[in-house]
C-alpha positions as CSV (number, residue, x, y, z in Angstrom):
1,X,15.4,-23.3,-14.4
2,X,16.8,-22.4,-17.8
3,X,20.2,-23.6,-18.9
4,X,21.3,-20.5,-20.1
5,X,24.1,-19.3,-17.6
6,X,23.4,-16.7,-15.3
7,X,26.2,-14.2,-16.7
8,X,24.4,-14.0,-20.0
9,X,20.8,-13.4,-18.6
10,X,19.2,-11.4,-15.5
11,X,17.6,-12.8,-12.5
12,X,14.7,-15.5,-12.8
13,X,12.1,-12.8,-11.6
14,X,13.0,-9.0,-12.0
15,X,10.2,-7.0,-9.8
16,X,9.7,-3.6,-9.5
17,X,7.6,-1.9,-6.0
18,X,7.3,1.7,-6.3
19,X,6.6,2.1,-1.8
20,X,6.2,0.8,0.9
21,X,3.2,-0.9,0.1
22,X,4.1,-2.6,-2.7
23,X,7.0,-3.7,-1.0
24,X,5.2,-5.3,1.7
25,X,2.9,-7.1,-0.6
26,X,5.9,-8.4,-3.0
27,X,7.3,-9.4,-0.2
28,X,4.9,-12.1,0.4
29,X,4.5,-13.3,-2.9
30,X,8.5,-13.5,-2.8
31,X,8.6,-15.4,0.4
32,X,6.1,-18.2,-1.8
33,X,8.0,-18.0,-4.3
34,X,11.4,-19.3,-2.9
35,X,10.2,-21.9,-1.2
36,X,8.5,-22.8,-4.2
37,X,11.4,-22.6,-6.7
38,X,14.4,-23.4,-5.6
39,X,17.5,-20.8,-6.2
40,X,15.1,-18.6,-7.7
41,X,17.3,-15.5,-8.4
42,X,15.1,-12.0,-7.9
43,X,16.4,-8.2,-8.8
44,X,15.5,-4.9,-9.7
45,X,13.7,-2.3,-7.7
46,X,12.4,-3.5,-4.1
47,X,12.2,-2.2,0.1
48,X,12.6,-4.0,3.2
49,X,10.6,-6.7,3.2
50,X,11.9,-7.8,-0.5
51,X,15.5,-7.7,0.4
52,X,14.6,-10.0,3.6
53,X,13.4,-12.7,1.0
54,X,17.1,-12.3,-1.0
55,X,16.1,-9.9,-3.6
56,X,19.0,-7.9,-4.7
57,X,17.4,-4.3,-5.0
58,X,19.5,-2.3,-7.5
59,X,17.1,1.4,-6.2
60,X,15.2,1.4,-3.0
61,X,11.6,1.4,-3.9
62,X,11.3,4.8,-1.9
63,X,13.1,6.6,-5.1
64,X,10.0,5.9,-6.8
65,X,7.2,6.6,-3.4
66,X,5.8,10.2,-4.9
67,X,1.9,10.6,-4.9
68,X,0.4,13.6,-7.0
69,X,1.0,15.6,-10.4
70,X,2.5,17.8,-9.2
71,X,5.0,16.0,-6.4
72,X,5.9,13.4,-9.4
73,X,6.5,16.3,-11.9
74,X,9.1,17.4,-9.5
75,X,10.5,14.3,-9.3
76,X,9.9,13.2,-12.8
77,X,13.5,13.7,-14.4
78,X,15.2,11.4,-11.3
79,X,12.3,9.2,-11.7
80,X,12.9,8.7,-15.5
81,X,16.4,8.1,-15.4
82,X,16.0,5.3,-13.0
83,X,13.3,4.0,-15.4
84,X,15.8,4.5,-18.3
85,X,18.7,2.7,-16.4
86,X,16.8,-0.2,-15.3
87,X,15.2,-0.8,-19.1
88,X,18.2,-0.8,-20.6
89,X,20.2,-3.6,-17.3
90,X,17.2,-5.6,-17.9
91,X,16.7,-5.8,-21.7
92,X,20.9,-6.0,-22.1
93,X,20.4,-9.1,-19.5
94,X,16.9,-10.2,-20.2
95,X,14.9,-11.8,-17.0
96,X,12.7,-14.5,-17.5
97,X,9.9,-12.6,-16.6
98,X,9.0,-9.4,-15.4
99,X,6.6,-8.6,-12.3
100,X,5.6,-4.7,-12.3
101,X,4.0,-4.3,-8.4
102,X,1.6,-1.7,-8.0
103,X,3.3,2.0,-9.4
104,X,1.6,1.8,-12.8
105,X,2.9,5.3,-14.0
106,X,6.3,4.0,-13.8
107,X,6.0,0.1,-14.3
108,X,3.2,0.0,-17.3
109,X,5.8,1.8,-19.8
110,X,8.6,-0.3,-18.4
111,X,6.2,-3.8,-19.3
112,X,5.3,-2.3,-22.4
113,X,8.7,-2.1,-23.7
114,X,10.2,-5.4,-22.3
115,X,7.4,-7.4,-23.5
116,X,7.9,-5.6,-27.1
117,X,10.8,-7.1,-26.9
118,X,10.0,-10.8,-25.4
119,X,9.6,-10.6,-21.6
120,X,6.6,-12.2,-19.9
121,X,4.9,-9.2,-17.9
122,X,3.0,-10.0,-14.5
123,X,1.2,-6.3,-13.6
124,X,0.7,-7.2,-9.7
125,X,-2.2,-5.0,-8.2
126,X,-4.8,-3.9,-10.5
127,X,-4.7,0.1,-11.1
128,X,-7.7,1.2,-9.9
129,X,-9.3,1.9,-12.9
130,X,-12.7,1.7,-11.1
131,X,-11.7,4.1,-9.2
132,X,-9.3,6.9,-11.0
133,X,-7.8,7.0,-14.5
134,X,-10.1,4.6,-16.5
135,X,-7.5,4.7,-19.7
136,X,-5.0,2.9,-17.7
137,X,-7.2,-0.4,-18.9
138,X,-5.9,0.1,-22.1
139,X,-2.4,0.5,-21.4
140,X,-2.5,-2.5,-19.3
141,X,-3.7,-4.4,-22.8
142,X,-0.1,-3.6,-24.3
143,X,1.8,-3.8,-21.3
144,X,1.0,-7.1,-19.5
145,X,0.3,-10.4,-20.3
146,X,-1.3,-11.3,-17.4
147,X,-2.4,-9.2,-14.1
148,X,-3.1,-10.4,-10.4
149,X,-5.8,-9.1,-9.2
150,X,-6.4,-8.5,-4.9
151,X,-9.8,-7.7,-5.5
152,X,-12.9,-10.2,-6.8
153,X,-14.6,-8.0,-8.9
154,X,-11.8,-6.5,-11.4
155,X,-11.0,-9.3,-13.6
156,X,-14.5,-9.4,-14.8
157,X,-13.5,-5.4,-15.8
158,X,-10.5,-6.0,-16.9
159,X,-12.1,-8.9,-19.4
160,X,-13.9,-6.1,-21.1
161,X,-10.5,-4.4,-21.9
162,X,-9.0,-7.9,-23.4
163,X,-6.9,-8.2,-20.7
164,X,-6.1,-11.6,-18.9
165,X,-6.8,-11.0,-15.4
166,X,-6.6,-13.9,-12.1
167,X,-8.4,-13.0,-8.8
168,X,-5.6,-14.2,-6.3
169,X,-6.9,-12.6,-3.5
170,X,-5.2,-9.8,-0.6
171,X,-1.4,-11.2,-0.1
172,X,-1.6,-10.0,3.6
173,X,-5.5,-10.6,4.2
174,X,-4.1,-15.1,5.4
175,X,-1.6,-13.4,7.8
176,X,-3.2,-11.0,9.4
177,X,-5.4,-13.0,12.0
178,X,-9.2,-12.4,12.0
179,X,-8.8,-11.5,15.5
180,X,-5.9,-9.6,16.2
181,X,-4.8,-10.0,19.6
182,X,-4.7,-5.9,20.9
183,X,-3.3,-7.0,24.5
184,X,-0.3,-8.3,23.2
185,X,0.4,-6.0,20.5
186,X,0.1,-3.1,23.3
187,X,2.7,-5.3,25.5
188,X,5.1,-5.2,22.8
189,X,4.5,-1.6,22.0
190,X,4.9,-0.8,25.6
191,X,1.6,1.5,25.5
192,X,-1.0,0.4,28.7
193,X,-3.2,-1.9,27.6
194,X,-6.0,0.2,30.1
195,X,-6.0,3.7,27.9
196,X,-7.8,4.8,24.9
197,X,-5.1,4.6,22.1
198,X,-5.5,6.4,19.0
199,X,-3.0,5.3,16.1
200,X,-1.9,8.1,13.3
201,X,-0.9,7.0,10.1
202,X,-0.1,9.7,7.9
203,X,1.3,7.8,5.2
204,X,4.5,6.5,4.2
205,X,5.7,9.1,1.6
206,X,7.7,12.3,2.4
207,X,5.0,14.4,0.5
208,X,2.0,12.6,2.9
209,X,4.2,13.5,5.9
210,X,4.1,17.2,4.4
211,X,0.8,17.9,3.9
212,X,-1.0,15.5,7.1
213,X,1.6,14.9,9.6
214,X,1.8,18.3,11.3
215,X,-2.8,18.2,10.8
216,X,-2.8,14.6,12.1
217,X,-0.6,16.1,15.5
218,X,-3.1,18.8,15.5
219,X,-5.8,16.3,15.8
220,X,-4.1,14.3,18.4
221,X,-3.8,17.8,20.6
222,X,-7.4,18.5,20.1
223,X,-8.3,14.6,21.0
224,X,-6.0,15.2,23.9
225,X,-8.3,17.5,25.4
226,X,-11.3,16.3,25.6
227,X,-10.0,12.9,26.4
228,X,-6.9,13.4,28.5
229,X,-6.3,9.8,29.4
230,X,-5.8,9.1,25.5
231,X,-2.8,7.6,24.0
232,X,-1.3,7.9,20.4
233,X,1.2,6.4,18.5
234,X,2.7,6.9,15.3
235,X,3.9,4.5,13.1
236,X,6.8,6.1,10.8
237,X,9.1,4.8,8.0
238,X,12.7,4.5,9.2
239,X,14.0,7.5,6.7
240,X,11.3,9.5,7.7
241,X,11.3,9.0,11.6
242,X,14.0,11.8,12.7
243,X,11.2,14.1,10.9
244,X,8.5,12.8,12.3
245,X,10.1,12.9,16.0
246,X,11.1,16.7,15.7
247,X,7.3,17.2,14.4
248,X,6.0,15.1,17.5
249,X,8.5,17.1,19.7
250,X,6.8,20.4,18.5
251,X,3.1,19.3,19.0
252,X,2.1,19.9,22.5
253,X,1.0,15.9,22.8
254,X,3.8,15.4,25.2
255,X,4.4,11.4,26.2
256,X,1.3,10.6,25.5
257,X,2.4,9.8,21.9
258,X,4.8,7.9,20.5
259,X,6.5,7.6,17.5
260,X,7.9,3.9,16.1
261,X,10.1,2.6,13.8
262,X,7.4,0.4,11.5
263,X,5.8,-2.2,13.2
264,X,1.9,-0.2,11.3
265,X,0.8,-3.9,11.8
266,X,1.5,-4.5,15.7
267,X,0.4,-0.7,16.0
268,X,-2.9,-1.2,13.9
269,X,-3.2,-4.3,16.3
270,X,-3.2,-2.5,19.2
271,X,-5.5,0.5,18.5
272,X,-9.0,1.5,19.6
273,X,-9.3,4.1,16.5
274,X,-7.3,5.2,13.7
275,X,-6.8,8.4,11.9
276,X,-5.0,7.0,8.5
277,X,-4.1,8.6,5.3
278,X,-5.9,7.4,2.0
279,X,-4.8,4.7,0.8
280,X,-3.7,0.8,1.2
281,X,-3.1,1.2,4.4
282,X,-7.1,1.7,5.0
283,X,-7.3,-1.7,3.4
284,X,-4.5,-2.7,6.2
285,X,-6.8,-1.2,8.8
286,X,-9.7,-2.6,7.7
287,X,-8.2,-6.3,8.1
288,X,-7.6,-5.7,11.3
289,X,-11.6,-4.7,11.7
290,X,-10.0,-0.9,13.4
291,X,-12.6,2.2,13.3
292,X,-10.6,5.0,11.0
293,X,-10.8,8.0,9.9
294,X,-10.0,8.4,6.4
295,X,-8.3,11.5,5.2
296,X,-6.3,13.3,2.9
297,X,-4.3,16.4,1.5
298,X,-2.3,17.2,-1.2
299,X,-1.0,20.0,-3.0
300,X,-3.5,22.6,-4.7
301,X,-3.1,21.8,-8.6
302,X,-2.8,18.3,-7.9
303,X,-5.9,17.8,-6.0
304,X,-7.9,20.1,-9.1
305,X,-6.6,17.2,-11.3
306,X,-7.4,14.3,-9.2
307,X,-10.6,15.1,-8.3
308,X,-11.8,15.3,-11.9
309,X,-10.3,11.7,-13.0
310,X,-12.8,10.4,-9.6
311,X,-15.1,8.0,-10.9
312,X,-16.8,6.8,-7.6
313,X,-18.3,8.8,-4.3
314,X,-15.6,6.8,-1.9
315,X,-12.2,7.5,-1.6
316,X,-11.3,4.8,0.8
317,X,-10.4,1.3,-0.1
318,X,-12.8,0.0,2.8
319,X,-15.4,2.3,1.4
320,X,-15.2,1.3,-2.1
321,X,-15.1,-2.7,-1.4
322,X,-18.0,-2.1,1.0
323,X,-19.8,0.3,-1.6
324,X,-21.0,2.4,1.1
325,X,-19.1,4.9,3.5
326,X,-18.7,2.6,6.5
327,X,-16.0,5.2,7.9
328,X,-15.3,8.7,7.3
329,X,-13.4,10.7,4.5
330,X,-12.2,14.0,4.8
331,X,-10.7,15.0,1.8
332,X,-8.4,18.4,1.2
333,X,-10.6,21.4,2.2
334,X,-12.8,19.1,4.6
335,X,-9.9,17.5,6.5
336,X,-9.8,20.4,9.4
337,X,-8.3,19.7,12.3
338,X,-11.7,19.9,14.2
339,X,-13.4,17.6,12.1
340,X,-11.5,15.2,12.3
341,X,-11.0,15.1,15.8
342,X,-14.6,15.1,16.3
343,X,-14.8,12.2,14.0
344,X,-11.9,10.2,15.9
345,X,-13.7,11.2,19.3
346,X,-17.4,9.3,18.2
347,X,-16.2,6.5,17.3
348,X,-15.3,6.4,21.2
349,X,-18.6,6.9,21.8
350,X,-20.0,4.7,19.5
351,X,-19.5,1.1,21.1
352,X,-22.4,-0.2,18.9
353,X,-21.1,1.5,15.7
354,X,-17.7,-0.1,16.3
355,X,-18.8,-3.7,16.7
356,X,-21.2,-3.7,13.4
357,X,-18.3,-2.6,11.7
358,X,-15.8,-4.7,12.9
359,X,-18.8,-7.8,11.4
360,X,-18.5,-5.6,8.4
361,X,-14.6,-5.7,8.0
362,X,-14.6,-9.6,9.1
363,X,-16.8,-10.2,6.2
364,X,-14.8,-8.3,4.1
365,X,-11.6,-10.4,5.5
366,X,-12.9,-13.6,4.5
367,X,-13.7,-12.6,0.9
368,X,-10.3,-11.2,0.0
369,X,-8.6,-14.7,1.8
370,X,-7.4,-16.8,-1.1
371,X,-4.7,-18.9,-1.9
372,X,-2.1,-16.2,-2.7
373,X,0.6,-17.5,-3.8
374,X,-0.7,-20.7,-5.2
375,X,-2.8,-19.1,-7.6
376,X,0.2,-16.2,-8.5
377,X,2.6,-19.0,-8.6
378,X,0.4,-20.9,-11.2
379,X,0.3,-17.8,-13.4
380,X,4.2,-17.3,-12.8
381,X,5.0,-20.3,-13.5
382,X,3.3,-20.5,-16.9
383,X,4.5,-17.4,-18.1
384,X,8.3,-18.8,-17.0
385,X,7.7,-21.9,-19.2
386,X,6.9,-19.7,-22.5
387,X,10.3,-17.7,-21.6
């Protein structure tokens, strides 16, 4: 490490992951990175799962978890102060290098100026550019020095751009086991391992939990009745569970859902189908080779300006890898309660459907394994040296 005391600099690494996410996945590449550099000193803005690797998180990465134009415009003064605060801790007490995960809108202007002013930058999670907002490729050029790729194909796309790019692979895709074991994850969930069980994931941010938690409950009553014997159960972010039990207390399912504390992996585990929310959770969902239904809903004005920036026909992250829709989307207008119970309901009927796909998603599995950390730390590690 440098020899430069640690009053007159910042930590080794400072990291910033916008949601849940992004904690989960710097979380991982955290947990590597201690045991690979010893007293490695981490800070900045971080969840859960980065705090349980000893990363002192100055915000809680759900300040920044706000999804749409309109939701972040809302938000946008709170969000920019943070911003403002944490430029100015990190560039009075420079780190030795900087790791933006995932949250582009907020950590591409915050790489741009530290590395303006020396600071390595690491962008963790290519933006989807192939996807939405193809300009962020050239803010990525002036913000980062390097970025880790979880997918195979975007290097190659972000070469194009001039941007240095490493394929490292899906942090979570070597610890999630290629076949989960759904018995054990029902015994620890306390569901019966004998009924149907539908999981609902309506995402992890307040403004998801408005606009698809009270649908996805509507679904789960409609399900209800023409399967009785079903069981649900909802996965929900600690600060957003007392919401999400008065909303499950209102919706007719009675005990035949339940609502937990975390634990999306052990619940995703133990599944038979489930209705998810757009976005890395799909990805989640897919590792664990589970039907879904994709779907999505979002305020008026915001969806108008999304839907214009889409540059592909999928939505869904096991759509687009796959290049074909292997599971449902229902987006906005289309997500109606009906439809997507009827959705949910044939993959119950489709036995056939279920095990192609679950080849499908194993394939997939295998091509996003890689050395994770290895080939992060590598990048890291160089980056550290120039500091």
């Amino acid at each position: 490490m440098s020899g430069t005391s640690s009053a007159a600099r910042g930590p080794d690494v400072a990291m910033v992951a916008g949601e849940t996410s992004g904690d989960l996945l710097a979380g991982v590449l955290l947990k590597g990175l201690a045991a690979h550099i010893p007293g490695l000193q981490t800070g900045g803005i971080g969840g859960s799962h980065m705090r349980a690797q000893g990363f002192d998180a100055w915000w809680p990465s759900d300040e920044l978890a706000v999804r749409g134009y309109v939701e972040v415009f809302r938000h946008y003064r709170k969000i920019v102060r943070i911003r403002d605060q944490l430029q100015s801790r990190l560039l009075a007490k420079p780190p030795r290098l900087f790791v933006g995960v995932d949250a582009p809108d907020f950590n591409l202007a915050l790489e741009r100026k530290l590395k303006t002013h020396g600071v390595p930058t690491v962008h963790f999670v290519c933006p989807s550019v192939w996807a939405w907002r193809p300009e962020r490729a050239a803010a990525l050029k002036t913000s980062s020095d390097h970025v880790l790729c979880i997918f195979p194909f975007e290097p190659a796309l972000l070469a194009r751009h001039g941007v240095p790019a490493t394929y490292v692979g899906h942090p979570l895709a070597p610890h999630i086991p290629m076949v989960p074991d759904r018995h054990l994850a029902r015994v620890q969930l306390g569901i019966p391992t004998d009924a149907p069980l539908v999981a609902l994931l309506p995402g992890s941010r307040a403004s998801e939990i408005e606009h698809l938690a009270h649908r996805f409950l509507q679904v789960a009553k409609l399900v209800q009745k023409a399967k009785p014997n079903v069981r649900f159960v909802l996965p929900a972010v600690p600060s957003l569970k007392e919401r999400l039990d008065v909303l499950a207390a209102a919706s007719g399912v009675g005990p035949a859902l339940t609502v937990v504390a975390g634990q999306s992996h052990t619940v995703l585990a133990a599944c038979d189908v489930t209705l998810i929310a757009s976005g890395t959770a799909t990805l989640e969902a897919a590792l664990f080779k589970r039907p879904m239904v994709i779907a999505y809903h979002m305020n008026w004005l915001s969806w108008q300006i999304t839907r214009r920036k889409k540059l592909q026909p999928w939505v869904g992250l096991p759509n687009i890898l796959c290049e074909d829709f292997v599971v449902p989307e229902f987006l906005q207008e289309q997500a109606t309660p009906q439809a997507l119970a009827d959705s949910v309901l044939g993959w119950f009927e489709r036995p056939d459907a279920v095990a192609a796909l679950e080849q499908r998603f194993t394939r997939l599995h295998t091509d996003l394994t890689r050395d994770t950390v290895g080939l992060s730390l590598s990048v890291i590690s160089s980056l550290m040296g120039k500091s």
